[in-house]
N, C-alpha and C positions, 0 to 999 in steps of 0.2 A: 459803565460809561465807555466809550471811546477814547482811544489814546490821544491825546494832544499832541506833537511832534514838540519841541520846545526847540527854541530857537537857537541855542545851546549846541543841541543834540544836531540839529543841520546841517549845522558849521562847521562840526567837528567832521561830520562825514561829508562835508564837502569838502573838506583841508587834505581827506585823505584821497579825493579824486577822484571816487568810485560809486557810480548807483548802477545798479541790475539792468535800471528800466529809465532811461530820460525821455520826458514828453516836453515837445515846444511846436510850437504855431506862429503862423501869423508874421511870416518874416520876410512876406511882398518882396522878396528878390524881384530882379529885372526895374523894381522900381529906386529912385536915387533915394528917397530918403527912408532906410532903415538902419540896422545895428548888425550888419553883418561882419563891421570890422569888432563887434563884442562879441557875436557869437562866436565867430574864429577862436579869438581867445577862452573863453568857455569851455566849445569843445574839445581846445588843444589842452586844458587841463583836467576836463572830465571827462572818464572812460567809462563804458557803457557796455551789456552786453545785447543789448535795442534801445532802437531810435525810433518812439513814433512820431512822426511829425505830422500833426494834426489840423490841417487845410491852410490852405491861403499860403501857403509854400511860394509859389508864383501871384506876383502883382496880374494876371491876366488883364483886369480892365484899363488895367492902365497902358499895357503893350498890344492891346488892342488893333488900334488905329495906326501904331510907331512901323514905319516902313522897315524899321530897321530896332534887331531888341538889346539893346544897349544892356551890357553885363560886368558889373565890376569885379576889381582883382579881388577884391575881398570876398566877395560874393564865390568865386572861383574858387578861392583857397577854402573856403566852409565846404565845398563840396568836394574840395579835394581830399579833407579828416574825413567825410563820410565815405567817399569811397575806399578810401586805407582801410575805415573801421569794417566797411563790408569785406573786403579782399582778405581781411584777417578772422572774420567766423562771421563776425557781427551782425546780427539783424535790423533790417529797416522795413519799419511801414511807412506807407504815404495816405493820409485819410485825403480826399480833396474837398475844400470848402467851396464856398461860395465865389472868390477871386477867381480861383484857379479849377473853377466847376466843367471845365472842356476834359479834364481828366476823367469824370463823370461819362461822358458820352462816345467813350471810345469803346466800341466793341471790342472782348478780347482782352482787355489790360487788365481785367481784375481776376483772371483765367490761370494767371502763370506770372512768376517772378518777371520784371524787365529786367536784364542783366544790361552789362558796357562792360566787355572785356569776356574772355576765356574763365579767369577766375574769381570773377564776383559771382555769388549766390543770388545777387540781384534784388532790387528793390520790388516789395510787395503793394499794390494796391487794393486797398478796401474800403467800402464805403460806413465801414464800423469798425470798431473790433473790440474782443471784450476779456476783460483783465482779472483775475481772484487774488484779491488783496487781501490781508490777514484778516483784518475785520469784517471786508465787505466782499463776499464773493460775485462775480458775475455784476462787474461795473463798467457799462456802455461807456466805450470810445468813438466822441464825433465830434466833427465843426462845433456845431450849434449853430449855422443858420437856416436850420431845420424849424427853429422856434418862433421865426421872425414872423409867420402869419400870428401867432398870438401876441406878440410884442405890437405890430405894425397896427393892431384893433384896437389897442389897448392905447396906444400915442395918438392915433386918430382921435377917439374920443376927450381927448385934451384939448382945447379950446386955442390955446398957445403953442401947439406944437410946432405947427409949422414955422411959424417966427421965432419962438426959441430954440429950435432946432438948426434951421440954419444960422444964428445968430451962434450958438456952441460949437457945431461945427465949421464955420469959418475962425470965430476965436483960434481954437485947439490948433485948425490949419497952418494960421499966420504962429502960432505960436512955435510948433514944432519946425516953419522954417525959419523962425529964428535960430531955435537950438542948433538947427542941424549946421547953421551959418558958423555961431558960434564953438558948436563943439568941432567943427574943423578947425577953425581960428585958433583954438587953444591949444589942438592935437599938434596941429602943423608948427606951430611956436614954440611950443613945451614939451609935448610928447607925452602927455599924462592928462588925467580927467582936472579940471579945474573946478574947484569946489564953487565958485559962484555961476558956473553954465550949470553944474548939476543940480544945485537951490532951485537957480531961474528954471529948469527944464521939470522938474517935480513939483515944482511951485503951480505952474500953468497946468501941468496933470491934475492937481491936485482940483485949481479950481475952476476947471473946466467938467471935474469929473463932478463935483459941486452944485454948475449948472447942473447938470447931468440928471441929478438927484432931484436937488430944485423944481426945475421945469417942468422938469420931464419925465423924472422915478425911474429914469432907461436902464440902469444900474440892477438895483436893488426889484426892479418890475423883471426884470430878465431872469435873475435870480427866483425870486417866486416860482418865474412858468418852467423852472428847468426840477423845483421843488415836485411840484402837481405834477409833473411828466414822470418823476420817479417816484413818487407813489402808486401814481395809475397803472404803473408796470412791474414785470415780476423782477425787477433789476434791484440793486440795492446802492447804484449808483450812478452818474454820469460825468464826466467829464470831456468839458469843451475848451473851443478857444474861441474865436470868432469876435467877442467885445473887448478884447485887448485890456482884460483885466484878473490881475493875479490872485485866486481866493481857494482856500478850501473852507467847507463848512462840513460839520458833522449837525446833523438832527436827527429827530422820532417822529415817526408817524404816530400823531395821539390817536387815530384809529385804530390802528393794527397794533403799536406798539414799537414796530419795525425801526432799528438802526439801519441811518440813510447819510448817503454824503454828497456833496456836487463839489467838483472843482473847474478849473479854470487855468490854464501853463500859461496865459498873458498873452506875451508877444515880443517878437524881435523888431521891428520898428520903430518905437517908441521906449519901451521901459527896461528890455532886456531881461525876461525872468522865462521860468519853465518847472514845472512838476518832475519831482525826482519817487523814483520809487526804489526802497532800500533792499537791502537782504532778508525782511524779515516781516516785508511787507505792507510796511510802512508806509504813508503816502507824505513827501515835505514840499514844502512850497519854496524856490531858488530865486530870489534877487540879486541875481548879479549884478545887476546893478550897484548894489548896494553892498551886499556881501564880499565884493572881489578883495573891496577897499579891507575887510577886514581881515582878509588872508593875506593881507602886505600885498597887492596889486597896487600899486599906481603908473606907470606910463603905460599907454597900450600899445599894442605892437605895431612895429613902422613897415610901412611897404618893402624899405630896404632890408628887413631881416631875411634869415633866409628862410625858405619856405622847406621842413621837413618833409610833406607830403608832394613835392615839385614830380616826380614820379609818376603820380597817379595822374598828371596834368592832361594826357589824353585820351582817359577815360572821362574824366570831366567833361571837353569839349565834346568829346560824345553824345553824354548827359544833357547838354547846353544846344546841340543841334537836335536831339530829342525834341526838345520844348518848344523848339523856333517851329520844329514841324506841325506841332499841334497850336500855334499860333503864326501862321503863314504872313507872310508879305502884307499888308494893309494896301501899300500900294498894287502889287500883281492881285489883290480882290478887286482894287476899283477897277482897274485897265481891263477885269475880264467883265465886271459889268457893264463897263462903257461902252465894249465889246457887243456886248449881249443884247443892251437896251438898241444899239445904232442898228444891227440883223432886225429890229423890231418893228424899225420904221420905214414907212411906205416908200417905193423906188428906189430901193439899196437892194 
């Protein structure tokens, strides 16, 4: 049988602040409401010696249309520990998901490290990559919204999708800016997580993931197609992120026989968790969320501390004009269309 990680044993090696390999996703920078003032803390406590960060890195659809790409300090400081951790050996991949899928379309970026500076080794882009874990060698790293034509046939054929679908996804919506209202209100007041925003905030996860199930099977049907996809291949694993939910499963293929696993690193928007891989090969599942509280974290950190990584500050902006260039002006698109279209018409 497959090792169980126990929760025990997680804790312990995350109290010591060290995994080989951290995997997180899903942490829609550029947009307001994520947890990038949790991942700051995170990563200012856990060292690494790679970062994959598995798509949806950038909110693209959301800074879309924004004439201008609004970036918070906090935001800023998480990539200011990453680029410390690169300027010090440390390795990064960038898988791109579906958000931030312009990453995708660049010729050239998946060719050669992007560096920002003389002595960064530079961020790697790829549209996989693939990992030999103690038990499962040769286990596919991606988004996962590679799966969504078999998910999207399978919620089609539901009679109710479309009405409980938007019905969960405006729920979740309204509910996450609650939290997001709330857990500022708490932060700004107290300086620490308040255990009734966190109830209400995992409460509403809870039963919204519920509907989820309910309605819609979106969950657990996601699950299945990522099952079938690694059996059908000679992989003996996959992990994604893309549904913003935290899981590792171990199974057997009752045809073949074959030890199989799927996971899932969550997300920084909403719950705050990520897939840690040990020294020995191990694969655990990190609820910071949850977990910080037990390593004696309670206030999180205030903007007025000071920032140890202030240093690396204009490499980041670097980084941050990067990203505006592969999501240009929304306004200087329209003005060149309006441009375009008025050359188009008769007697100009």
């Amino acid at each position: 049988m497959a090792r169980v990680t126990k929760y025990s044993q997680t804790l312990e090696k995350l109290r010591a602040g060290y995994f080989p390999i951290i995997i997180i996703s899903d942490t829609h920078f550029f947009k307001r409401q994520n947890l990038a003032r949790l991942l700051y803390e995170f990563l200012s406590w856990v060292d690494y010696s790679l970062l994959i960060k598995n798509g949806d890195i950038i909110d693209g659809w959301y800074i879309e249309d924004l004439p201008y790409k609004p970036i918070s300090e906090w935001e800023k400081r998480v990539l200011d520990i990453q680029t410390a951790r690169r300027f010090e050996g440390k390795g990064e991949i960038q898988i791109p998901g579906n958000h931030d899928h312009r990453f995708r379309k660049i010729n050239g970026l998946f060719q050669q490290p992007v560096t920002f500076g003389e002595s960064d080794p530079g961020i790697i882009f790829k549209h996989e990559h693939l990992l030999d874990l103690r038990e499962y060698p040769q286990v596919r790293i991606r988004h996962g919204d590679q799966h969504d034509a078999h998910l999207l046939k399978y919620l089609k054929e539901r009679p109710k999708y479309h009405i409980g679908h938007k019905i969960v996804i405006e729920a979740r919506e309204l509910g996450l800016s609650l939290h997001q209202s709330a857990t500022q209100l708490s932060h700004g007041l107290l300086g620490q997580h308040f255990s009734v925003v966190d109830a209400f905030k995992h409460a509403a996860n809870r039963g919204a993931n519920l509907l989820l199930k309910k309605q819609l099977g979106f969950i657990s049907r996601y699950q299945d197609i990522v099952k079938e996809a690694v059996k059908n291949s000679d992989y003996s694993g996959e992990i994604n992120g893309h549904i913003h939910k935290l899981y590792l499963e171990h199974f057997r293929d009752e045809t073949t026989g074959r030890r199989l696993m799927i996971a899932n690193s969550g997300d920084w928007s909403e719950s705050g968790s990520a897939l840690g891989i040990d020294e020995d090969g191990f694969i655990h599942t990190l609820d910071w969320y949850r977990m910080r509280l037990k390593l004696g974290f309670r206030n999180l950190p205030r903007i007025t501390d000071e920032n140890p990584f202030r240093k690396y500050r204009p490499f980041t902006e670097q980084q941050i004009e990067f990203i505006r260039s592969i999501w240009p002006s929304a306004v200087r698109n329209n003005l060149k269309r309006r441009f375009e279209n008025r050359d188009r018409r008769p007697g100009i």
